[in-house]
RONUKOL-749839 format. One record per residue (C-alpha): residue number from 1; residue in three letters; chain; x, y, z. Coordinates in Angstrom, 2 decimals, padded with zeros to 5 digits, always signed. Each point is the difference from the previous one (the first is absolute). Last residue first. Example, Ala and Ser with C-alpha at 12.3 -4.5 7.8 and 13.67 -1.06 7.14 Angstrom:
2
  pos  code  unit        x        y        z
    2   SER     A  +013.67  -001.06  +007.14
    1   ALA     A  -001.37  -003.44  +000.66
REM end
This chain:
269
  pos  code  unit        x        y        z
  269   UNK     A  -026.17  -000.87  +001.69
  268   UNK     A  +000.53  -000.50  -003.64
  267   UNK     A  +002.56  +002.23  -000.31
  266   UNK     A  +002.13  -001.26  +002.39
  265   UNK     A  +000.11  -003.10  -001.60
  264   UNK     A  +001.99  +001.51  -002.58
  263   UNK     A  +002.60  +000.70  +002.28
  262   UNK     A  +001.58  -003.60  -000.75
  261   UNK     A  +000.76  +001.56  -003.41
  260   UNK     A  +002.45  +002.68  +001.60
  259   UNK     A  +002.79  -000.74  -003.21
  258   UNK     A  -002.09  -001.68  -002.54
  257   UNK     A  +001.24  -002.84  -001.62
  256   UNK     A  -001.89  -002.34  -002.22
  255   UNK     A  -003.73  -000.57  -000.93
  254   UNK     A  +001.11  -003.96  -000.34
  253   UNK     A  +001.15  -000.47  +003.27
  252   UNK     A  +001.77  -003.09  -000.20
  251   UNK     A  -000.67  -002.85  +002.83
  250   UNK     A  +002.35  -002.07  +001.96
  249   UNK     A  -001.79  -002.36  +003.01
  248   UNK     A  +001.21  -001.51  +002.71
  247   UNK     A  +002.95  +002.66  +001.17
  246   UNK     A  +002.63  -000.95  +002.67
  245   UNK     A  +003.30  +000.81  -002.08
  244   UNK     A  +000.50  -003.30  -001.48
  243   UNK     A  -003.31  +000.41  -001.62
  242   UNK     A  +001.06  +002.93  -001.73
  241   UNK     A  +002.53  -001.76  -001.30
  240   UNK     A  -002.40  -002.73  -000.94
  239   UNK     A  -001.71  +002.87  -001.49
  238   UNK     A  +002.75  +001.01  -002.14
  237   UNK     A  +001.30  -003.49  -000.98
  236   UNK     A  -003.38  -000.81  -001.44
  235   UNK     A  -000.31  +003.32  -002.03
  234   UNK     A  +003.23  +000.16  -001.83
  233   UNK     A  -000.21  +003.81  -001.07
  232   UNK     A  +000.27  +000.74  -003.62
  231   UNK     A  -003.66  -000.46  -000.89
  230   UNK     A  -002.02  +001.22  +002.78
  229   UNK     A  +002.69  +003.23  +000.96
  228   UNK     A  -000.10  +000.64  -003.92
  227   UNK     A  -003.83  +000.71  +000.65
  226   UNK     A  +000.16  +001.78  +002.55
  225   UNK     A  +002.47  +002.33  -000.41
  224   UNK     A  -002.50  +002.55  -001.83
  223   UNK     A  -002.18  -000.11  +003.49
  222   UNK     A  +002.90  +001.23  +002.22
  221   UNK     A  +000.49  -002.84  +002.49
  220   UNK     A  -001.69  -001.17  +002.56
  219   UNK     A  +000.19  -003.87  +001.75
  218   UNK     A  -002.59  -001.31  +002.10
  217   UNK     A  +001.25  -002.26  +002.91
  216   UNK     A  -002.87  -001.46  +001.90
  215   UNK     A  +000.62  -002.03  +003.45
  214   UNK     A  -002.33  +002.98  +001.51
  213   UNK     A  +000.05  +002.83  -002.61
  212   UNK     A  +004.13  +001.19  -000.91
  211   UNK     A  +000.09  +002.33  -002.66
  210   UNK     A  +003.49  -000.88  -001.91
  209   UNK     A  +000.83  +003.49  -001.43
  208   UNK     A  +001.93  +001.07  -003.07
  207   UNK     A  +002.42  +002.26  -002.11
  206   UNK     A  +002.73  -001.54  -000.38
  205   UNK     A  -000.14  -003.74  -001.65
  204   UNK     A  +003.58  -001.11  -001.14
  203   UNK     A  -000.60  -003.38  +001.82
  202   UNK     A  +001.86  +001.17  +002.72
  201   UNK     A  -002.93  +002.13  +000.50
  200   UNK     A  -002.22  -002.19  +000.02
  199   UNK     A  +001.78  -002.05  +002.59
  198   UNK     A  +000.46  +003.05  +002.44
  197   UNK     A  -003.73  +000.56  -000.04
  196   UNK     A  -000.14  -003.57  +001.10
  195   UNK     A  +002.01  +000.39  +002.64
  194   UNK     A  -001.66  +003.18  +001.44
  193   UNK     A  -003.05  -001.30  -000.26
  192   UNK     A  +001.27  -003.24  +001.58
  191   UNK     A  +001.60  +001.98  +002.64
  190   UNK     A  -002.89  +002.73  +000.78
  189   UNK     A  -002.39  -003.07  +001.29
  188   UNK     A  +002.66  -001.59  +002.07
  187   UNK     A  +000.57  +003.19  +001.74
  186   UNK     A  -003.60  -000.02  +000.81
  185   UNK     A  -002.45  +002.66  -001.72
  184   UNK     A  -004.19  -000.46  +001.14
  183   UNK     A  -002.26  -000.04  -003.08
  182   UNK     A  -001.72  +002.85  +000.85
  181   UNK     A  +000.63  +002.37  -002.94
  180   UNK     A  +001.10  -001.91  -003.01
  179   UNK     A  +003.35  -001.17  +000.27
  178   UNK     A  +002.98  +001.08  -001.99
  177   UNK     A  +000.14  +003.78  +001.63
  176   UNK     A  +001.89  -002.40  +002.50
  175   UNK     A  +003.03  -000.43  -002.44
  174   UNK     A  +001.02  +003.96  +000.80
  173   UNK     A  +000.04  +002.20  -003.20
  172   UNK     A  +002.18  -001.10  -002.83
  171   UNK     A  -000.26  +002.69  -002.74
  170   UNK     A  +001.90  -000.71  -003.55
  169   UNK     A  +003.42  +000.93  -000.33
  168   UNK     A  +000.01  +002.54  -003.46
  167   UNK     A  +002.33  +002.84  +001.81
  166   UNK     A  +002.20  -002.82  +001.55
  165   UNK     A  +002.71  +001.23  -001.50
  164   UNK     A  +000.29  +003.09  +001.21
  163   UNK     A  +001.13  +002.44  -002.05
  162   UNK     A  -001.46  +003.29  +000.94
  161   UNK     A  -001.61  +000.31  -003.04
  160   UNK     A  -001.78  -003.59  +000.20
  159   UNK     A  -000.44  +001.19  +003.98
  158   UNK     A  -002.02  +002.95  -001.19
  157   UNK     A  -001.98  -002.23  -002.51
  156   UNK     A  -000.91  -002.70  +002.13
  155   UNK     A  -001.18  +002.75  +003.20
  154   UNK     A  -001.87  +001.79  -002.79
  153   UNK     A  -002.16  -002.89  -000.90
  152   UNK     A  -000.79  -000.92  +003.15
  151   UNK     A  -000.92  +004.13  +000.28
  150   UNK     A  +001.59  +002.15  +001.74
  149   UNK     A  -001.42  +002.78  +001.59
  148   UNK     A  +002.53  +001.82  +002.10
  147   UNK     A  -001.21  -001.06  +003.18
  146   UNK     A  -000.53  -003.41  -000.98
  145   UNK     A  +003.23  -000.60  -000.80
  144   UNK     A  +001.44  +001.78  +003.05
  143   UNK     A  -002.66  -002.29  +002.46
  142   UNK     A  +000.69  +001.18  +003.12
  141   UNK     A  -000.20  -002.08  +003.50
  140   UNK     A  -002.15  +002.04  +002.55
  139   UNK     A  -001.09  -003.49  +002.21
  138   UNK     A  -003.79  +000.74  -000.77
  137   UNK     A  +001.13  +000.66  -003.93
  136   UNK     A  +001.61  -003.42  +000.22
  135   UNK     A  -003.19  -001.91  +001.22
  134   UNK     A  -002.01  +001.89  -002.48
  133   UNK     A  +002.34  -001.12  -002.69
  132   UNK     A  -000.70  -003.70  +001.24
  131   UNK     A  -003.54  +000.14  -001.40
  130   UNK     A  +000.81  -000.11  -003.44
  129   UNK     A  -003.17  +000.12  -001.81
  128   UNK     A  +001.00  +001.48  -003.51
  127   UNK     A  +000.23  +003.67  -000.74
  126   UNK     A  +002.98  +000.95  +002.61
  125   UNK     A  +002.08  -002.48  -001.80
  124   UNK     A  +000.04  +001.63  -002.79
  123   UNK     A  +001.37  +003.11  +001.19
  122   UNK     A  +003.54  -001.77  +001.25
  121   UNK     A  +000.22  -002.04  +003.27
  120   UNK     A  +004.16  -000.75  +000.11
  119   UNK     A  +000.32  +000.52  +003.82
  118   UNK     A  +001.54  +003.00  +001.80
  117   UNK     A  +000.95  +000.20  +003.92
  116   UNK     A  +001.25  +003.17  +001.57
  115   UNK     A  +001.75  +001.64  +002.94
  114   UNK     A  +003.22  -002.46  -000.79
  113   UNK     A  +001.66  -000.24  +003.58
  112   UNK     A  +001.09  -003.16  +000.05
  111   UNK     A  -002.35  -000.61  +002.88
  110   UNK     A  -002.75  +002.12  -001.62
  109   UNK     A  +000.23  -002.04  -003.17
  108   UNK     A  -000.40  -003.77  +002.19
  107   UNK     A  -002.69  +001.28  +002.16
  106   UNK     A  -001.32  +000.59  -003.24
  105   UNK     A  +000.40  -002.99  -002.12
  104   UNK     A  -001.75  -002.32  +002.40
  103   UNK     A  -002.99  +001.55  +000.56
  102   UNK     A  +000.19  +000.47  -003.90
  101   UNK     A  +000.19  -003.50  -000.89
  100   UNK     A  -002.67  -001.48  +002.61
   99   UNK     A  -002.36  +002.75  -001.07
   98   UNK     A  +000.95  -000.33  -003.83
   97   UNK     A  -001.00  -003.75  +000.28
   96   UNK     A  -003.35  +000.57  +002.58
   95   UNK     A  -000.91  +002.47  -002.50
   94   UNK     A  +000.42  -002.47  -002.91
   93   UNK     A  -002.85  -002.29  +001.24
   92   UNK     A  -002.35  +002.35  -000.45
   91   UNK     A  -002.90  -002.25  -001.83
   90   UNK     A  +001.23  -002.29  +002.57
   89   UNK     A  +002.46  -002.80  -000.17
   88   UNK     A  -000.17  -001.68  +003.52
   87   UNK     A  +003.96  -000.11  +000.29
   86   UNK     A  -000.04  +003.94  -000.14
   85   UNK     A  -002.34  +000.12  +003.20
   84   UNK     A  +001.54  -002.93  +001.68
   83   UNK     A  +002.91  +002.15  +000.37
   82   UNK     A  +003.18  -002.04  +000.09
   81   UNK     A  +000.29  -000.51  -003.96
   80   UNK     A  +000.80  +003.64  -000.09
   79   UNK     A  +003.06  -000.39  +001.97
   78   UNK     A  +002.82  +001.91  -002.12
   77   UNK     A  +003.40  -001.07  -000.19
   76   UNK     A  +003.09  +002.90  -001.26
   75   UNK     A  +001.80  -000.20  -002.60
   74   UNK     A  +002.75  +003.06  -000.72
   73   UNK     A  +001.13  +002.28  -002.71
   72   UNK     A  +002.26  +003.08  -000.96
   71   UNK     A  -000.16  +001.71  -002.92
   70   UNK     A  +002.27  -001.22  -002.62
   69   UNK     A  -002.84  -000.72  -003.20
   68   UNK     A  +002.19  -003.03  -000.92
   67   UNK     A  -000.51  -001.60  +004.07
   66   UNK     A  -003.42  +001.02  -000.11
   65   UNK     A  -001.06  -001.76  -003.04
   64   UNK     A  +002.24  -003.12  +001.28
   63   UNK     A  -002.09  +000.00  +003.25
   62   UNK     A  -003.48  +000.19  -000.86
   61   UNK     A  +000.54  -002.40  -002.80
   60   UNK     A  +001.36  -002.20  +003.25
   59   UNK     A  -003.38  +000.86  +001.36
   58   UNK     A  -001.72  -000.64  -002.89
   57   UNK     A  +001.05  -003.72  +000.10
   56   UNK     A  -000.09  -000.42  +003.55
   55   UNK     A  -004.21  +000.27  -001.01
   54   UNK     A  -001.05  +002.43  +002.34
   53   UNK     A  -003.61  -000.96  +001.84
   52   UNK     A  +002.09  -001.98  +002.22
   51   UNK     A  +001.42  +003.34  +001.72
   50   UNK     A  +003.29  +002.13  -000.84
   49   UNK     A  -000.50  +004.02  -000.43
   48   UNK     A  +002.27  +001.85  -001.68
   47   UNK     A  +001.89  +003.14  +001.43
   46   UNK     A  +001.45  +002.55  -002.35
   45   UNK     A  +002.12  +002.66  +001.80
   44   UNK     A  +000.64  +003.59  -001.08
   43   UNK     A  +002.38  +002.33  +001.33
   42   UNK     A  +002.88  -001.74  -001.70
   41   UNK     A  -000.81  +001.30  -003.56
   40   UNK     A  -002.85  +002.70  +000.85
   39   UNK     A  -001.19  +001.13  -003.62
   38   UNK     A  +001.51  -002.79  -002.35
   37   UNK     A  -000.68  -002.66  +002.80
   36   UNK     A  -003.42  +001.21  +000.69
   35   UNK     A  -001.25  -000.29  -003.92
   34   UNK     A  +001.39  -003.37  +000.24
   33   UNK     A  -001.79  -001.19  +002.85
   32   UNK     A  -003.52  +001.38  -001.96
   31   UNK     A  +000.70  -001.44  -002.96
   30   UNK     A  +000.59  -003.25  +002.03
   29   UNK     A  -003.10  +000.71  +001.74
   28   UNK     A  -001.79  +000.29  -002.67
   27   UNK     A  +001.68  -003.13  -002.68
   26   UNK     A  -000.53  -002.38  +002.83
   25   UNK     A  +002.77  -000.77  +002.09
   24   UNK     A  -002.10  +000.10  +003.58
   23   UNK     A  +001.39  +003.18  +001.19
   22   UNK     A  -001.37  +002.26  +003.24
   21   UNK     A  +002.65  +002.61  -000.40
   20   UNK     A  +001.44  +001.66  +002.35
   19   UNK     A  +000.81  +004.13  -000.38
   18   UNK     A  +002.37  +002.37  +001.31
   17   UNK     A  +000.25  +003.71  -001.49
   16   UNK     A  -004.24  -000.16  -000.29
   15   UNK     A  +000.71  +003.53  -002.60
   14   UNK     A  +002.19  -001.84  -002.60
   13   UNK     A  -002.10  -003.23  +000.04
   12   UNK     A  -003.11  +002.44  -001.24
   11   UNK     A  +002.14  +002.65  -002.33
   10   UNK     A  +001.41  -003.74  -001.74
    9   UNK     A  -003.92  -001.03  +000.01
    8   UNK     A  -000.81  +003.37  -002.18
    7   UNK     A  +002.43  +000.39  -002.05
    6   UNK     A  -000.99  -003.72  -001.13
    5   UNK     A  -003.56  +001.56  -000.39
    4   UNK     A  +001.37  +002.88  -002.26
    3   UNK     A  +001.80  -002.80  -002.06
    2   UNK     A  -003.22  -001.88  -000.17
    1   UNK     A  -002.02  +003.00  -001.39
REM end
């Protein structure tokens, strides 16, 4: 079944001829950039996306994964934070993101001459409350993944087989889906999440978020780590680290990571 999808995606990329890619360095769009190299080689184009809700971190991941796949890459800056509408955190804040992105990427595409724009949304992703697709359907980007019904799951294992080493890379999405909806974002918000996401995971810790609440930090990880996260982890120095970074207060959520868990409020309205 997988191998007739990955027919699939390399028939896709095979009939667009030119293709950019809208590539943040997670494990999608990456699959997605290197499924466009091996079809188009120099006809495709991966373009990432610079703004303060990328931690310079991922975006020099970004970078390096690009640079081993071959295909070619550039940054470019997006202005999200300019639109009062994105900074005010509503329940679709992420429209206003994909909005700014896309307006931006296809001027861009039809300049270069590159009659379509992809992105790395993949079946899943059209099950959970992702407002931003809609903004990216309105601008005709393609979704290859997506198209050909992969799976989360899928998109790991096809780049495992392809060899990418970054198969297992756990998902970043933007620091502002931190905050709970309508807690305004300022850059100085998104840095000390960002920082002290970094922090964890120089500490070994992968798969995480820091949810930021007011001058709250609360820390998620998977519920099984939690436990040798209490007793190996030098609690005072972490949330005077934290501390450093602008937070107050340092709190451990003790139901554990869920990716989308801030959505739960949706559910309730």
């Amino acid at each position: 079944m997988l191998s007739e999808k990955y027919t699939y995606l390399k028939t896709l990329f095979a009939e667009m001829d030119r293709a950019l890619i809208a590539y943040s360095g997670g494990i999608d769009s990456t699959l997605v950039a290197k499924l466009a190299w091996d079809v188009l080689g120099d006809r495709a184009l991966a373009i990432t996306a610079n703004s303060p809700s990328l931690l310079p971190e991922d975006l020099e991941d970004a970078c390096i994964q690009a640079a081993e796949i071959g295909i070619a890459h550039e940054v470019i800056e997006t202005h999200e934070m300019a639109n009062p509408n994105y900074r005010a955190n509503p329940v679709n804040r992420c429209y206003f993101c994909k909005s700014e992105l896309h307006d931006t990427l296809q001027p861009l595409a039809l300049q270069r001459g590159y009659p379509y724009v992809v992105d790395g949304v993949n079946a899943d992703d059209l099950q959970d409350y992702r407002p931003g697709i809609q903004a990216a359907k309105e601008r005709g980007v393609r979704s290859p993944l997506a198209e050909a019904g992969l799976s989360k799951a899928e998109v790991r294992e096809l780049a495992r087989q392809l060899d990418l080493p970054w198969w297992d890379k756990p998902a970043q999405p933007c620091l502002s889906s931190r905050f709970p909806y309508g807690e305004e974002i300022t850059v100085a918000k998104l840095q000390r999440v960002g920082r002290s996401e970094y922090h964890l995971r120089k500490l070994g810790w992968r798969n995480l978020r820091v949810r930021s609440e007011g001058d709250t930090a609360r820390i998620e990880l998977p519920p099984e780590q939690i436990k040798e996260f209490v007793l190996t982890t030098d609690l005072t120095t972490l949330v005077r680290t934290f501390q450093s970074y602008g937070f107050l207060y340092v709190t451990l959520d003790l139901e554990g990571y869920r990716s989308g868990k801030l959505n739960q409020v949706l559910q309730r309205t």
